[in-house]
VMD Tcl script that draws the C-alpha trace (Angstrom):
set ca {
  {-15.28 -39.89 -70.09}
  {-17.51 -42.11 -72.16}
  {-16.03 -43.89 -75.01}
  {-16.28 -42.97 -78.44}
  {-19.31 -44.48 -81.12}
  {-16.50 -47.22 -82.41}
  {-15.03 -48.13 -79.36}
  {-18.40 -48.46 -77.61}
  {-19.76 -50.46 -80.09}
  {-17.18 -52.83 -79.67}
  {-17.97 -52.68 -75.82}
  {-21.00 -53.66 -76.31}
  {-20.77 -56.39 -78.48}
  {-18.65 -58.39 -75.92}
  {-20.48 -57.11 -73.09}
  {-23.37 -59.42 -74.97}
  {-22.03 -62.69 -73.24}
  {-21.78 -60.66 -70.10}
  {-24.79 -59.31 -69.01}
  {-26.25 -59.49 -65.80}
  {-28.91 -61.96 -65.65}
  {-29.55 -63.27 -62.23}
  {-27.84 -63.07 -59.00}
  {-27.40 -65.32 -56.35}
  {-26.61 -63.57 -52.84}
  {-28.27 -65.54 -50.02}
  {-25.90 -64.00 -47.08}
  {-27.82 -60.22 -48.24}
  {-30.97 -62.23 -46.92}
  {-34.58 -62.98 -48.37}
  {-34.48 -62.94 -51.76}
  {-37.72 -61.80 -54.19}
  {-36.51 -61.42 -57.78}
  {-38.63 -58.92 -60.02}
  {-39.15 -58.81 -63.22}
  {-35.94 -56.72 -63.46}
  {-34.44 -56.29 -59.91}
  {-33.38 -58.81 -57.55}
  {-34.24 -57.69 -53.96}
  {-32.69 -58.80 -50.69}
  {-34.03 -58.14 -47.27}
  {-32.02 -58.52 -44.12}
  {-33.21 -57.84 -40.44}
  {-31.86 -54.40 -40.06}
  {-34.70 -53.64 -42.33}
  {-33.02 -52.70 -45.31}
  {-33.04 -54.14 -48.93}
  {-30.58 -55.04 -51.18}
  {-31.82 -54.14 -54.82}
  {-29.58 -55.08 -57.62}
  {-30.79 -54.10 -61.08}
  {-30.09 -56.57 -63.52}
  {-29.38 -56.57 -67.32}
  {-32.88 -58.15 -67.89}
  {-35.35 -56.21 -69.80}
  {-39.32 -56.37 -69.13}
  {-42.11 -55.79 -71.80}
  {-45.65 -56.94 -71.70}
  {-44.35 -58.01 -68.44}
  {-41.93 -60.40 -69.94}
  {-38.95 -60.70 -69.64}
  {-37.81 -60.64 -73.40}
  {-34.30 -61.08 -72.56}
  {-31.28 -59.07 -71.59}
  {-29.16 -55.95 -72.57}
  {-25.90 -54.89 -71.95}
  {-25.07 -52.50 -69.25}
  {-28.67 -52.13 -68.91}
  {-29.00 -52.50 -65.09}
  {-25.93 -49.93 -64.56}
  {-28.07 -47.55 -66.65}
  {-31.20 -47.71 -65.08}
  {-29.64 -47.84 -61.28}
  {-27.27 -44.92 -62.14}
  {-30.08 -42.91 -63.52}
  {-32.55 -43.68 -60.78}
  {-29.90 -42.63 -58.00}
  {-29.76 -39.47 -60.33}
  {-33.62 -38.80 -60.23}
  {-34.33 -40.08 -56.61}
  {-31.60 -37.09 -55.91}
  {-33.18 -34.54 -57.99}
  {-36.82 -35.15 -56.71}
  {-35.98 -35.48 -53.14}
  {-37.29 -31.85 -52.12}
  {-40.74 -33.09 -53.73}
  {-40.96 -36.72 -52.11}
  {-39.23 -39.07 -49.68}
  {-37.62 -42.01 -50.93}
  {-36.19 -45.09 -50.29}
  {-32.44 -44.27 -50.83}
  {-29.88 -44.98 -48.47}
  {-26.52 -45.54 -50.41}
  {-25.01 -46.88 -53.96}
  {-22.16 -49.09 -53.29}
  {-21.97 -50.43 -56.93}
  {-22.94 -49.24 -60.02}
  {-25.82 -52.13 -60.56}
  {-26.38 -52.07 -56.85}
  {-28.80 -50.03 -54.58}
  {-29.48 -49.85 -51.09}
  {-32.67 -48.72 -49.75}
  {-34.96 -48.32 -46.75}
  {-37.73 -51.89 -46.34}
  {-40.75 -50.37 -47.36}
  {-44.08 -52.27 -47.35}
  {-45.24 -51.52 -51.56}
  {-48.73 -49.74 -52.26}
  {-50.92 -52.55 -53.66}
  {-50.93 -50.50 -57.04}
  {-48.65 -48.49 -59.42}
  {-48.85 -45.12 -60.66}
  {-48.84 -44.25 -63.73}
  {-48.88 -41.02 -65.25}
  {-50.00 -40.06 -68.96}
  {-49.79 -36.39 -71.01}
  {-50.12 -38.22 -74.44}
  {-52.17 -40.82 -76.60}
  {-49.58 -43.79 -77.34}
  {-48.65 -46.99 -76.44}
  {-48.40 -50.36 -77.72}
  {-49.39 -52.59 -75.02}
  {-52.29 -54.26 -74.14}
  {-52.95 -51.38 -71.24}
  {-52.03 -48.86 -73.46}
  {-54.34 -45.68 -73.35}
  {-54.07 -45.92 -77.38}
  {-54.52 -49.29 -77.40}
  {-57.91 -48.72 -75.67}
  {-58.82 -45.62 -78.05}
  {-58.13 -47.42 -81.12}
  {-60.86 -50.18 -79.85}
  {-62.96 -47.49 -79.59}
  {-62.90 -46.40 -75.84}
  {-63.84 -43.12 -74.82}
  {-62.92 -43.59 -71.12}
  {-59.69 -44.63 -69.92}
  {-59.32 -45.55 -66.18}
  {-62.14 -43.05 -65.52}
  {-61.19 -40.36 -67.59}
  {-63.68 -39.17 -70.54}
  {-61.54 -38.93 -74.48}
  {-62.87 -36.91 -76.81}
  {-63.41 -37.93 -80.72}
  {-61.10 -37.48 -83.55}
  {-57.77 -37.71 -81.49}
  {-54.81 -38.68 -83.06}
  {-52.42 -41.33 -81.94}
  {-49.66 -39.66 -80.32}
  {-51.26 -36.31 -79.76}
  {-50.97 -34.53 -76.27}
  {-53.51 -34.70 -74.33}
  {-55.48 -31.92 -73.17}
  {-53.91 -32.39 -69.65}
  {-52.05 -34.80 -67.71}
  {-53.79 -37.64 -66.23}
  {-53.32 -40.49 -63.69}
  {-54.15 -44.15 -64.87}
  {-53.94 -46.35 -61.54}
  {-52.93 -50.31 -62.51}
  {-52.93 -53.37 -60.68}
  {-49.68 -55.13 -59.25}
  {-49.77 -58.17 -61.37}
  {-47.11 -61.08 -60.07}
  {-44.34 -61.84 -61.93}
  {-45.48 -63.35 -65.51}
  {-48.92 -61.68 -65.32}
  {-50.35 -58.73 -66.83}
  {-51.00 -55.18 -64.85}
  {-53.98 -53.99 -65.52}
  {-55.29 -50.30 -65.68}
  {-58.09 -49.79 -63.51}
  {-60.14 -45.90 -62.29}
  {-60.06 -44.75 -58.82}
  {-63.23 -45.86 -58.09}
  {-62.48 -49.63 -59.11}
  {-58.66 -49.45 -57.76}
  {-60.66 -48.75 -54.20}
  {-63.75 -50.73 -54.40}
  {-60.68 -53.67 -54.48}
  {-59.86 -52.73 -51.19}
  {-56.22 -53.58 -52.16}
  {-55.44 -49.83 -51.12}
  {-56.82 -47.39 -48.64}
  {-58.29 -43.61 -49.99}
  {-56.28 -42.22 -47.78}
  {-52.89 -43.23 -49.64}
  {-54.17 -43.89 -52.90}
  {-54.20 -39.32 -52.29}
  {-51.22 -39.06 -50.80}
  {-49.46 -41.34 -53.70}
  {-51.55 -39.83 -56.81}
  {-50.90 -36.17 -54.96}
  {-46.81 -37.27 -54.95}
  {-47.27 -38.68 -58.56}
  {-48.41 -35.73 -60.39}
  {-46.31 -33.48 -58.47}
  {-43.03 -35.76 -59.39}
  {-44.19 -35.80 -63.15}
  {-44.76 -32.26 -63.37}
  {-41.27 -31.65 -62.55}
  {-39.71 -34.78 -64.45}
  {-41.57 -32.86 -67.94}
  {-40.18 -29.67 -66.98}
  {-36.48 -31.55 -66.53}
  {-36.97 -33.30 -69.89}
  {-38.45 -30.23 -71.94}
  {-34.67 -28.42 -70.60}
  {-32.91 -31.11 -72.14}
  {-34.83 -31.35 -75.73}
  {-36.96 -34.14 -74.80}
  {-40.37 -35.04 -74.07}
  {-41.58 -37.10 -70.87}
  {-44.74 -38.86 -72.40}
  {-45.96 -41.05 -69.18}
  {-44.07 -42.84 -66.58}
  {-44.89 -45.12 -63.86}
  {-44.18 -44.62 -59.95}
  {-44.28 -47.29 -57.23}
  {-44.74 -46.02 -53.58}
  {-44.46 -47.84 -50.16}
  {-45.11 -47.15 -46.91}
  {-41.54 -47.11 -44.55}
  {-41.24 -48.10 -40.60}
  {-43.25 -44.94 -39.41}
  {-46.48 -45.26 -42.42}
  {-45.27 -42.58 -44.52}
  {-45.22 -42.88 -48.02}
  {-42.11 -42.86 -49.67}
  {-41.23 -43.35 -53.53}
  {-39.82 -46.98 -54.04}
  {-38.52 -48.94 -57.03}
  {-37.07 -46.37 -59.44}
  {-38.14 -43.21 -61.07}
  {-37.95 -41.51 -64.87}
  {-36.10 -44.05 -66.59}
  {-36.49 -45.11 -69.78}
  {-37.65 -48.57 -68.45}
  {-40.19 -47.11 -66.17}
  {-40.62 -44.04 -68.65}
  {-41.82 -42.79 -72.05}
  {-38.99 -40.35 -73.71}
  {-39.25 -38.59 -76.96}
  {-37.56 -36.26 -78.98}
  {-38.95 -32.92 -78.63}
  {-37.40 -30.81 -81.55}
  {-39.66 -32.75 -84.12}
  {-42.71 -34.13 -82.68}
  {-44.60 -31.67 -84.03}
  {-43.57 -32.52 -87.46}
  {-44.03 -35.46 -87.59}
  {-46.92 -35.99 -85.92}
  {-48.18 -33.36 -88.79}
  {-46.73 -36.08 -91.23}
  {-48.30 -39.55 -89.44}
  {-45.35 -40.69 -88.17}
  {-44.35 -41.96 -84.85}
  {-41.92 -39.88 -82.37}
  {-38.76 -40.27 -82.12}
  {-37.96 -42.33 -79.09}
  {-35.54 -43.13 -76.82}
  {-36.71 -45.79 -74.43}
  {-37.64 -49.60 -74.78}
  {-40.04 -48.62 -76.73}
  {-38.04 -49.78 -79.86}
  {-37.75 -53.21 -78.49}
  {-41.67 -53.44 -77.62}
  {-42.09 -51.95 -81.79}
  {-39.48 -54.67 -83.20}
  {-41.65 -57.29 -81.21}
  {-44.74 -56.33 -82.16}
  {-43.80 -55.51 -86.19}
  {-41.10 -57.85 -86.87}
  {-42.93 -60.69 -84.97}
  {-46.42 -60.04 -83.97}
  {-45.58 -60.48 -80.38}
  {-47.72 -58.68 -77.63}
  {-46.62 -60.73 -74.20}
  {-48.77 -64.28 -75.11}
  {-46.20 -67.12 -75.10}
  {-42.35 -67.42 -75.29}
  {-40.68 -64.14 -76.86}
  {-38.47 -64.72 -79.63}
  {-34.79 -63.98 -79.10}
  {-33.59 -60.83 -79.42}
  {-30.58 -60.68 -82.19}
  {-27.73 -58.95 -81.00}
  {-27.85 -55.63 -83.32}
  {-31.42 -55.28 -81.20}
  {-29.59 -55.47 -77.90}
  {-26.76 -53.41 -78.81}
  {-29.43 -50.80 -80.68}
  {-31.64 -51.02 -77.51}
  {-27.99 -50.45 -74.68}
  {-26.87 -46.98 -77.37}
  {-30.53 -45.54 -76.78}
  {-30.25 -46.28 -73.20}
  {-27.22 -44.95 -72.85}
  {-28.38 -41.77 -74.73}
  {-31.19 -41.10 -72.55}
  {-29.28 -41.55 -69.64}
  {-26.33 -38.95 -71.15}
  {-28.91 -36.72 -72.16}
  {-31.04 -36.16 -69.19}
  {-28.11 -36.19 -66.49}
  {-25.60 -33.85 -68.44}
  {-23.24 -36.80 -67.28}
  {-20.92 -38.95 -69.76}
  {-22.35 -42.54 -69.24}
  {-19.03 -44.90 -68.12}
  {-19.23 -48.30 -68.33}
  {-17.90 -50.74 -65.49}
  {-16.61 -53.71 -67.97}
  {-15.91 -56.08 -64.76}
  {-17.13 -59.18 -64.64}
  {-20.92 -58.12 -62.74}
  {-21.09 -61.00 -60.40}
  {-17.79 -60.59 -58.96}
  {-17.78 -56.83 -58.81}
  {-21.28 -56.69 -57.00}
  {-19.92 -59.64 -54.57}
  {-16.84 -57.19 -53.42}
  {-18.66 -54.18 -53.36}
  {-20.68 -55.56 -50.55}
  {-18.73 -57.91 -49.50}
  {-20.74 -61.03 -49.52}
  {-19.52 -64.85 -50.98}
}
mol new
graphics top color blue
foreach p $ca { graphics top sphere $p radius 0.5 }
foreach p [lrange $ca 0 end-1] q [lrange $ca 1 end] { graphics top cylinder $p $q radius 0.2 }
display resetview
């Protein structure tokens, strides 16, 4: 069972020296370290991916958060389960609880992301772009007098670019995604076809549970036979938008923002406590911010898999090293 509000907040706080923030495996086999996850490919043609503690926004990594990684693997395995009558993934097994491993798949030269509502904070933001005064967003036309937050009249996809690890993605249309040439028609279909399928039934999923799913993001691949397959993660609050449904309404009536339960709150201490949007070095992140930003993850990750969230207090490095029994 999951501990109580006390005694996890005393978890936390000396899980702060703790956290997971690089690995260092080289008997799993070639190593290419994410922004978040640290992958490792041997020649039997599977990868190693180990989710760290690190957390990503603006595509920097702003620093880390404890038990972070376990949360976001645990809840992927949970999703990639759920959604596996709607799309193949990469999933093979779960041998620890930062650790998954997964079929070699060759990633889609572009990420998917999926949008039902006008919000955001970053730079690609669909908001970000209205507030400018944009009235097409990655091909899509925007009517007048929307408000920030508001639903959007339907859900639609917003293709980016891969960027490399300390770049920026960038949201791009169809039409300029494939005059690239970084991906062929053919699968940029089959993907977007997969994504709003998946994101159809990740809103209905939330909406049982009291929450919203606002956008998320989906990375495909191709496996050893050319089919597409869903890669990376899926519906978690690092890859995904959550709010609370119960008020929205409310307080969107009243100006004010959602209630949220993603990294969301880490992007909005940045941004209003510092002014930081991704240019330069972040500043550090005090520790009531990192334990604020683990009790939200944990929430979502409660909330959405009906599951009491159980942290594994063992030193990471070691733990992940016996669990698949590497030096």
């Amino acid at each position: 069972m999951s501990p109580s509000d006390e005694r996890l907040d005393e978890i936390l706080r000396s899980q702060l020296s703790k956290t997971l923030d690089a690995t260092d495996f080289p008997s799993l086999g070639a190593k290419y370290e994410g922004k978040v996850r640290d992958n490792y490919t041997n020649d039997e043609g599977e990868r190693t991916i180990i989710v760290t503690d690190r957390l990503s926004t603006f595509d920097v990594v702003v620093g880390t958060i404890p038990f972070k990684g376990q949360v976001l693997n645990q809840m992927a395995q949970f999703w990639f389960e759920e959604t596996a009558h709607l799309a193949p993934n990469h999933i093979l097994r779960v041998p620890d609880p930062n650790v998954t491993v997964a079929k070699e798949c060759t990633p889609l030269e572009a990420e998917f992301v999926m949008r039902s509502y006008l919000t955001g904070v970053t730079s690609t933001s669909i908001w970000r772009a209205y507030e400018r005064g944009d009235r097409e967003f990655c091909g899509h036309e925007l009517a007048d007098g929307m408000k920030q937050h508001q639903r959007l009249p339907h859900a639609i996809l917003t293709p980016s670019t891969k960027a490399e690890k300390g770049d920026h993605d960038v949201s791009v249309s169809r039409d300029k995604l494939l005059s690239m040439s970084v991906i062929s028609e053919e699968h940029f279909n089959r993907a977007a076809e997969l994504a709003a399928t998946l994101f159809e039934y990740g809103q209905r999923r939330a909406a049982d549970r009291g929450l919203i799913l606002v956008d998320t993001k989906y990375e495909m691949g191709l496996d050893a036979d050319g089919n597409i397959v869903l890669i990376d993660e899926i519906h978690t609050p690092d890859s995904s938008r959550y709010w609370f449904a119960g008020d929205y309404e409310a307080r969107l009536g009243r100006g004010e923002s959602p209630r949220s339960l993603d990294k969301e709150y880490v992007r909005r201490w940045l941004v209003e406590t510092h002014g930081y949007r991704g240019d330069g070095a972040p500043p550090a992140l005090p520790d009531d911010v990192r334990i604020t930003a683990a009790k939200r993850y944990i929430e979502i990750y409660e909330l959405i898999t009906g599951r009491p969230f159980v942290p594994d207090t063992a030193d990471p490095r070691k733990r992940i090293a016996s669990n698949l029994g590497v030096a």
